[in-house]
N, C-alpha and C positions, 0 to 999 in steps of 0.2 A: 575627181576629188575637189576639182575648184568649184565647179556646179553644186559640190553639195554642199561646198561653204557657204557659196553665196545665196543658196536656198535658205540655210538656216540662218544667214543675218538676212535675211525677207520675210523671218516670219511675223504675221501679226504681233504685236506687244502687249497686246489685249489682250489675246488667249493666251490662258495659264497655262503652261509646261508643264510637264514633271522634270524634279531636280533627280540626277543618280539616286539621291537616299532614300526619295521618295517612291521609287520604282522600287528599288530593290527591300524595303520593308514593303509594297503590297505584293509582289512575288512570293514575299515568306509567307504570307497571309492562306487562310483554306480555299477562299472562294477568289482566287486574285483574279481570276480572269474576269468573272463580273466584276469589282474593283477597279480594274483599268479603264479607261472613260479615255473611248477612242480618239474622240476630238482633239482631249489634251497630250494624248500621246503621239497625233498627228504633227501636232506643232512643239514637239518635244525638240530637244539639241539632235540632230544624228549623232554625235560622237555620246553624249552622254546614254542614248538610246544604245547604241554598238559597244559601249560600255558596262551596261548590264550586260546583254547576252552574252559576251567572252565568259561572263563568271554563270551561267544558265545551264543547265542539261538539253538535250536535243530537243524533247520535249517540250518543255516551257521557249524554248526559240523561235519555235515554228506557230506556238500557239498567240504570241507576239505580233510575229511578223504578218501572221492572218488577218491582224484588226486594221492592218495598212494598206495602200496603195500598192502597187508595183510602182509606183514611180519614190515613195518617200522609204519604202521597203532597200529600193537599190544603194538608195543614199547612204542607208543605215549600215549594209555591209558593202560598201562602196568604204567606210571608216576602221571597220573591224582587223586584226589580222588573218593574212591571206589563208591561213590554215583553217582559221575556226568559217570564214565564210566559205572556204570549198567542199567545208564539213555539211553547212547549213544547205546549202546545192544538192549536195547528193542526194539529200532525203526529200527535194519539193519534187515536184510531178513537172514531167520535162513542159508543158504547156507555163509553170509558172516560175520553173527555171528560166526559160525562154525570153520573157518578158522581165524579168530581172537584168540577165545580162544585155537585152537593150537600153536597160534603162542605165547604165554606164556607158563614162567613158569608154571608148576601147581602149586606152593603155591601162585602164581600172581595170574592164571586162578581161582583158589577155592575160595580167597578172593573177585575176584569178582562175581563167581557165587554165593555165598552166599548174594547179595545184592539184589538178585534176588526172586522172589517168586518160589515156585515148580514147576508149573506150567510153566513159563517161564526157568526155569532150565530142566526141564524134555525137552522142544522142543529144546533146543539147544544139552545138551547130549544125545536127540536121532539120531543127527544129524553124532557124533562123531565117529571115529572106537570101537568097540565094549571093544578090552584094554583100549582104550585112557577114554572113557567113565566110565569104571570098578572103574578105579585107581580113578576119580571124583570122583566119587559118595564115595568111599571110604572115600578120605579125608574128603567131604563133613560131613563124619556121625563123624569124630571127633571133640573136641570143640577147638571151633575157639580160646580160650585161655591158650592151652595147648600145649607142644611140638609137639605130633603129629600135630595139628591143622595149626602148619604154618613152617613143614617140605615139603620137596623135596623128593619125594618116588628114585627118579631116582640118585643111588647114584651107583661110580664103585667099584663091591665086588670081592675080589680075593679068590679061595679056598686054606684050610693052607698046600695041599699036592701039589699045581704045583711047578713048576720049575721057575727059574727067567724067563730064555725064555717064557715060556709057558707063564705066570704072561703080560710078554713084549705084545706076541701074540693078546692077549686077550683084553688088553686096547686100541689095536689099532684096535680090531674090533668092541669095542664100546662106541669106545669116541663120538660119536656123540646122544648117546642115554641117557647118564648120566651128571650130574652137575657138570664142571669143576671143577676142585683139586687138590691139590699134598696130599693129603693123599688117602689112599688104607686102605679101612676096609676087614680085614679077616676075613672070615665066615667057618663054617662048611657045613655039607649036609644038616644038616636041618636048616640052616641059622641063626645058632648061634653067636654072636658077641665073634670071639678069641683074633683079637687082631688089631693089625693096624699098616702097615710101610706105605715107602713116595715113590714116581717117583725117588726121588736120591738119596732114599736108593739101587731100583732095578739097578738103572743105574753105583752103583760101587761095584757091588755084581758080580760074578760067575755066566753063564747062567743055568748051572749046579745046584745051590743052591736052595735048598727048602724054600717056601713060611716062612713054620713054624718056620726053623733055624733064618729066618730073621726080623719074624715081635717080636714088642714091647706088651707082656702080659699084662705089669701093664697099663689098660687102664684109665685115667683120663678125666673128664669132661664130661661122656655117662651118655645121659638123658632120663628118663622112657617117655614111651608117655605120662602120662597125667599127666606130670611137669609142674607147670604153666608156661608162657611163658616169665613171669618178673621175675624168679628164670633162666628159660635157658639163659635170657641174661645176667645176671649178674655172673653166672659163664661163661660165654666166658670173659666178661670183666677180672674175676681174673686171668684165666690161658690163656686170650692171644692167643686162637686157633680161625684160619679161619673158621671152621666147627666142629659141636657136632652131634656126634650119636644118633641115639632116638630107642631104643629099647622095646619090648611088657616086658609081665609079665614072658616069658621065657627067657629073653635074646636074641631072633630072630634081625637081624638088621630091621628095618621100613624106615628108612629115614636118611638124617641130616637136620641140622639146619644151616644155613649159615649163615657168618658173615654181609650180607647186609639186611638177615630176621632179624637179629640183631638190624640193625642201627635202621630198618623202628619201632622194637618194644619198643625201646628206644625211641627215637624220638614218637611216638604214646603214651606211657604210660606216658613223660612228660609232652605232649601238651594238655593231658587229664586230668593232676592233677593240671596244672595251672589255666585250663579253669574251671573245678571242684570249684576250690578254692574260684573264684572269682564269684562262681553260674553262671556259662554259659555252655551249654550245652556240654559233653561231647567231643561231636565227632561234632558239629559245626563248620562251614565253613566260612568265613568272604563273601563266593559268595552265603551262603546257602539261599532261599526265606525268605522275610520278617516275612511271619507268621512263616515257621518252630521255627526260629530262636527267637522270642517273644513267641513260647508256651516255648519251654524251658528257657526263663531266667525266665517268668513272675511266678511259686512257690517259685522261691529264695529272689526276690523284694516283696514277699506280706511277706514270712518271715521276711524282713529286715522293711517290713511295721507294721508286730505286735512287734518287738523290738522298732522300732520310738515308738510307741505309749505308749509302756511300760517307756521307759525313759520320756515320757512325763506326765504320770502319778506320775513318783519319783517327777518329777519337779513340780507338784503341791502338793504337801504333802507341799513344800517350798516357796507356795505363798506368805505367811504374810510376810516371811525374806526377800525374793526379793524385794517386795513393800518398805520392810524398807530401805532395803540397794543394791539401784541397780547395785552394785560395782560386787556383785556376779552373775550376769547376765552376766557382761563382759567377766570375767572369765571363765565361768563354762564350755565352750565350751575345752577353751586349755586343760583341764585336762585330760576327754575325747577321745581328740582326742590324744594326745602323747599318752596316755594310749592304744589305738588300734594302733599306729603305733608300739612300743613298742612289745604290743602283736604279731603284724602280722611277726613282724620279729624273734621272737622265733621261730611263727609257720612255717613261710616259710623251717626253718633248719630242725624241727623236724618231717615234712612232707617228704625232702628230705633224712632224715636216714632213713626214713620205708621205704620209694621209696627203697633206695641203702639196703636193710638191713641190717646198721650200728646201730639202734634201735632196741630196743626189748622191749615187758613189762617188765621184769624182769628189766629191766633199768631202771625205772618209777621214783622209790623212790630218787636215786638218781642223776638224769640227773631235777628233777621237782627245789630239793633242790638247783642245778646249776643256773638254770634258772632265780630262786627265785631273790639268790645272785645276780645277773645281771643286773635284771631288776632293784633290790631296788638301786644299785651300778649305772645306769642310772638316774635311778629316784633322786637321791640325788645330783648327777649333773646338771641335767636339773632343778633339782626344786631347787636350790642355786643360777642358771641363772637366773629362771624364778622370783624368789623373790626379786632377789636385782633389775629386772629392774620394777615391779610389784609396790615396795616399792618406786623409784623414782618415777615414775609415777602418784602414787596417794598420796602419801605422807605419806601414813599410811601405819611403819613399819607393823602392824597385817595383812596387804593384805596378804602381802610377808609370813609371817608366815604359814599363813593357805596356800598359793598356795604353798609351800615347802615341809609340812605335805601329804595336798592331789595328790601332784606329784609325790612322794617317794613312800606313800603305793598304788596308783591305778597302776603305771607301776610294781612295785613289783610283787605285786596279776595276771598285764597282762604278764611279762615273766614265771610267776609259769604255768597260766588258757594257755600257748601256748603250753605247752611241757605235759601239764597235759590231756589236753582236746584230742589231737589225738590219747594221751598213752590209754587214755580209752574206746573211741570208738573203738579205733582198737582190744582193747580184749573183747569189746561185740559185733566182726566180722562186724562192718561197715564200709564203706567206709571213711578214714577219711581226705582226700581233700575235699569228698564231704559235709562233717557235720562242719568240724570244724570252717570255720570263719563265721559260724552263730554265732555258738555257744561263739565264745571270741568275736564277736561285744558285744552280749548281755552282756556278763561278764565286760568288759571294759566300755560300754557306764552308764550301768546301776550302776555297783561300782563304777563308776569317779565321775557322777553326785550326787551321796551318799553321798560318804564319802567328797567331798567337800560341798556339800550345810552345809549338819551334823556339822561340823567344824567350816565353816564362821559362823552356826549358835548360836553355843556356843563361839567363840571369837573373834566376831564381833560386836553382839547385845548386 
């Protein structure tokens, strides 16, 4: 991914691009493909190029991707998501799947071989040079949410006994096979992680000078390979480094972790606990097929269909009252629903501490108590607004009373049920974007309509 950023701010300025709009009005076009003018499609954006074809049929993909390189080809679904480029894979001819997947990263290349079946993975890495293959397959067997799992094996290691020269020698004879850097991991013989200096360390050092005189022991931010990957980002976040170490159970170096594996894992783990949140599938696509896209929402709306049903149920225990007095009909909705806005916005904060791990259970009791405070400290405002305009309205100071009552303790109960309900699931190891605003609709809709009907029913009738 960083390779093909930096490719695209390399390109010529002189040569005219095509913009998205521009692409995707000559695709609508009869004769698009003469239309396309290879050159300028050359020096197009990758993203904006990997941005038509998401919206493309297989067809018009491949007929694209043929006016390219394999090298500006890889770059292009090196951008894409991983589903639509392990689509674009299956259909090229394993000679020119082959020379795509070199032409990534491998923590690019292994992300999207893994979108692949075995079978389809084994005909392209048999394809490959027999290391280039090795190293796959490798990464392949780590899991895809751990440091190893979306590291860069290809990293530049210096040994702790060369000389600065020698150190110099060495990275100029293989800069082209490692992931660009200014930091230098020091290793032993048997590739122990010692320590770490930088390119301008060596460059104001003595050629004379040993590795070891010079590098930095105390090493910070080195991550075990099977760190989860939302723990590796969040320590580059604190300490600010381009790149993290990922070391085995020995201390051996394996890889790093780079700062643009970083962004994509952030970016990925947010776009995941929003979508989570709002019951839409995980890793959903807004270009994804129709059905994909409705198997996964449709368990979280049959969910949200046995809550309807359940708060429709509370609402008839309170048929007689409503018959008598249809005032609370009008009502009974706003309680409700400020009550799950209320809620939603505890939860939205207390989902992002666990995100960031600025939460912890251990916080529970007291961050619930916060909450609590908050909510009733909302509630008493809004239900002070909501009764004095309640109270003109229908002319009956009692409206007001009771919409002030039930606006006070259901937001209350909803800032407590937002900071309460993720603290809990996440210490009975669930997911808790994915549970929790089932879970405080239910609490909100079903206590709102409660404790108000209960109330107008006693000081009303």
């Amino acid at each position: 991914m960083l390779k093909s950023a930096m490719k695209s701010l390399s390109k010529d300025p002189r040569k005219e691009a095509y913009s998205f709009d521009e692409l995707m009005q000559l695709v609508s076009e009869e004769n698009w493909e003469e239309a396309i003018e290879q050159q300028r499609l050359a020096h197009s954006s990758p993203y904006e190029v990997s941005s038509v074809l998401e919206r493309l049929d297989s067809e018009k993909r491949q007929a694209i991707l043929r006016k390219l390189s394999y090298e500006d080809a890889a770059d292009i679904i090196a951008e894409m998501d991983t589903e639509d480029s392990a689509d674009i894979l299956r259909e090229m001819r394993s000679i020119r799947a082959k020379k795509i997947i070199e032409g990534l990263e491998p923590d690019d290349a292994v992300c999207l071989l893994r979108e692949l079946r075995p079978q389809e993975q084994d005909r392209i890495l048999s394809q490959l040079p027999e290391e280039v293959a090795r190293t796959m397959r490798k990464l392949l067997s780590y899991d895809p949410h751990t440091a190893a799992g979306v590291m860069t094996p290809y990293v530049m290691t210096l040994r702790d006994d060369m000389s600065v020269d020698e150190a110099i020698h060495h990275i100029r004879r293989e800069k082209h096979e490692t992931e660009n850097s200014d930091m230098l991991y020091v290793v032993d013989e048997r590739k122990r992680l010692m320590g770490v200096t930088s390119v301008r360390d060596l460059i104001w050092s003595r050629p004379s000078q040993k590795i070891s005189h010079l590098m930095h022991k105390e090493l910070r931010g080195v991550c075990r390979f099977d760190q989860h990957k939302e723990e590796v980002a969040r320590q580059m976040a604190e300490l600010n480094f381009q790149n993290l170490p990922v070391v085995d159970t020995q201390g051996r170096l394996m890889g790093i972790v780079t700062h643009d594996d970083v962004i994509d894992i952030l970016r990925d783990e947010a776009t995941e606990d929003i979508q989570k949140l709002h019951g839409a599938g995980a890793d959903e696509n807004i270009h994804d097929p129709i059905l994909s896209s409705v198997t996964k929402r449709m368990p979280w709306l049959m969910a949200n269909l046995v809550i309807a049903f359940t708060t429709a149920k509370v609402i008839s225990l309170f048929t007689e009252q409503i018959t008598q007095l249809a005032l609370l009909a009008v009502f009974m909705n706003l309680v409700s629903s400020l009550g799950g806005s209320a809620g939603a916005q505890t939860l939205a904060v207390a989902i992002r501490g666990l995100a960031l791990g600025n939460l912890h259970t251990g916080d529970a009791r007291r961050i619930c108590r916060k909450e609590l405070c908050k909510g009733l400290y909302n509630g008493l405002m809004i239900g002070l607004l909501t009764s004095f305009i309640a109270g003109l309205w229908t002319h009956n100071p009692m409206v007001g009373v009771v919409l002030f009552l039930a606006m006070s303790l259901n937001m209350g109960l909803a800032g407590l049920a937002g900071a309460f309900v993720p603290l809990f699931l996440q210490s009975l190891h669930f997911d808790p974007a994915q549970s929790s605003y089932i879970f405080l609709t239910s609490i909100t809709d079903i206590a709102g309509v409660s404790i108000f009907l209960a109330l107008g029913s006693k000081l009303l009738l």
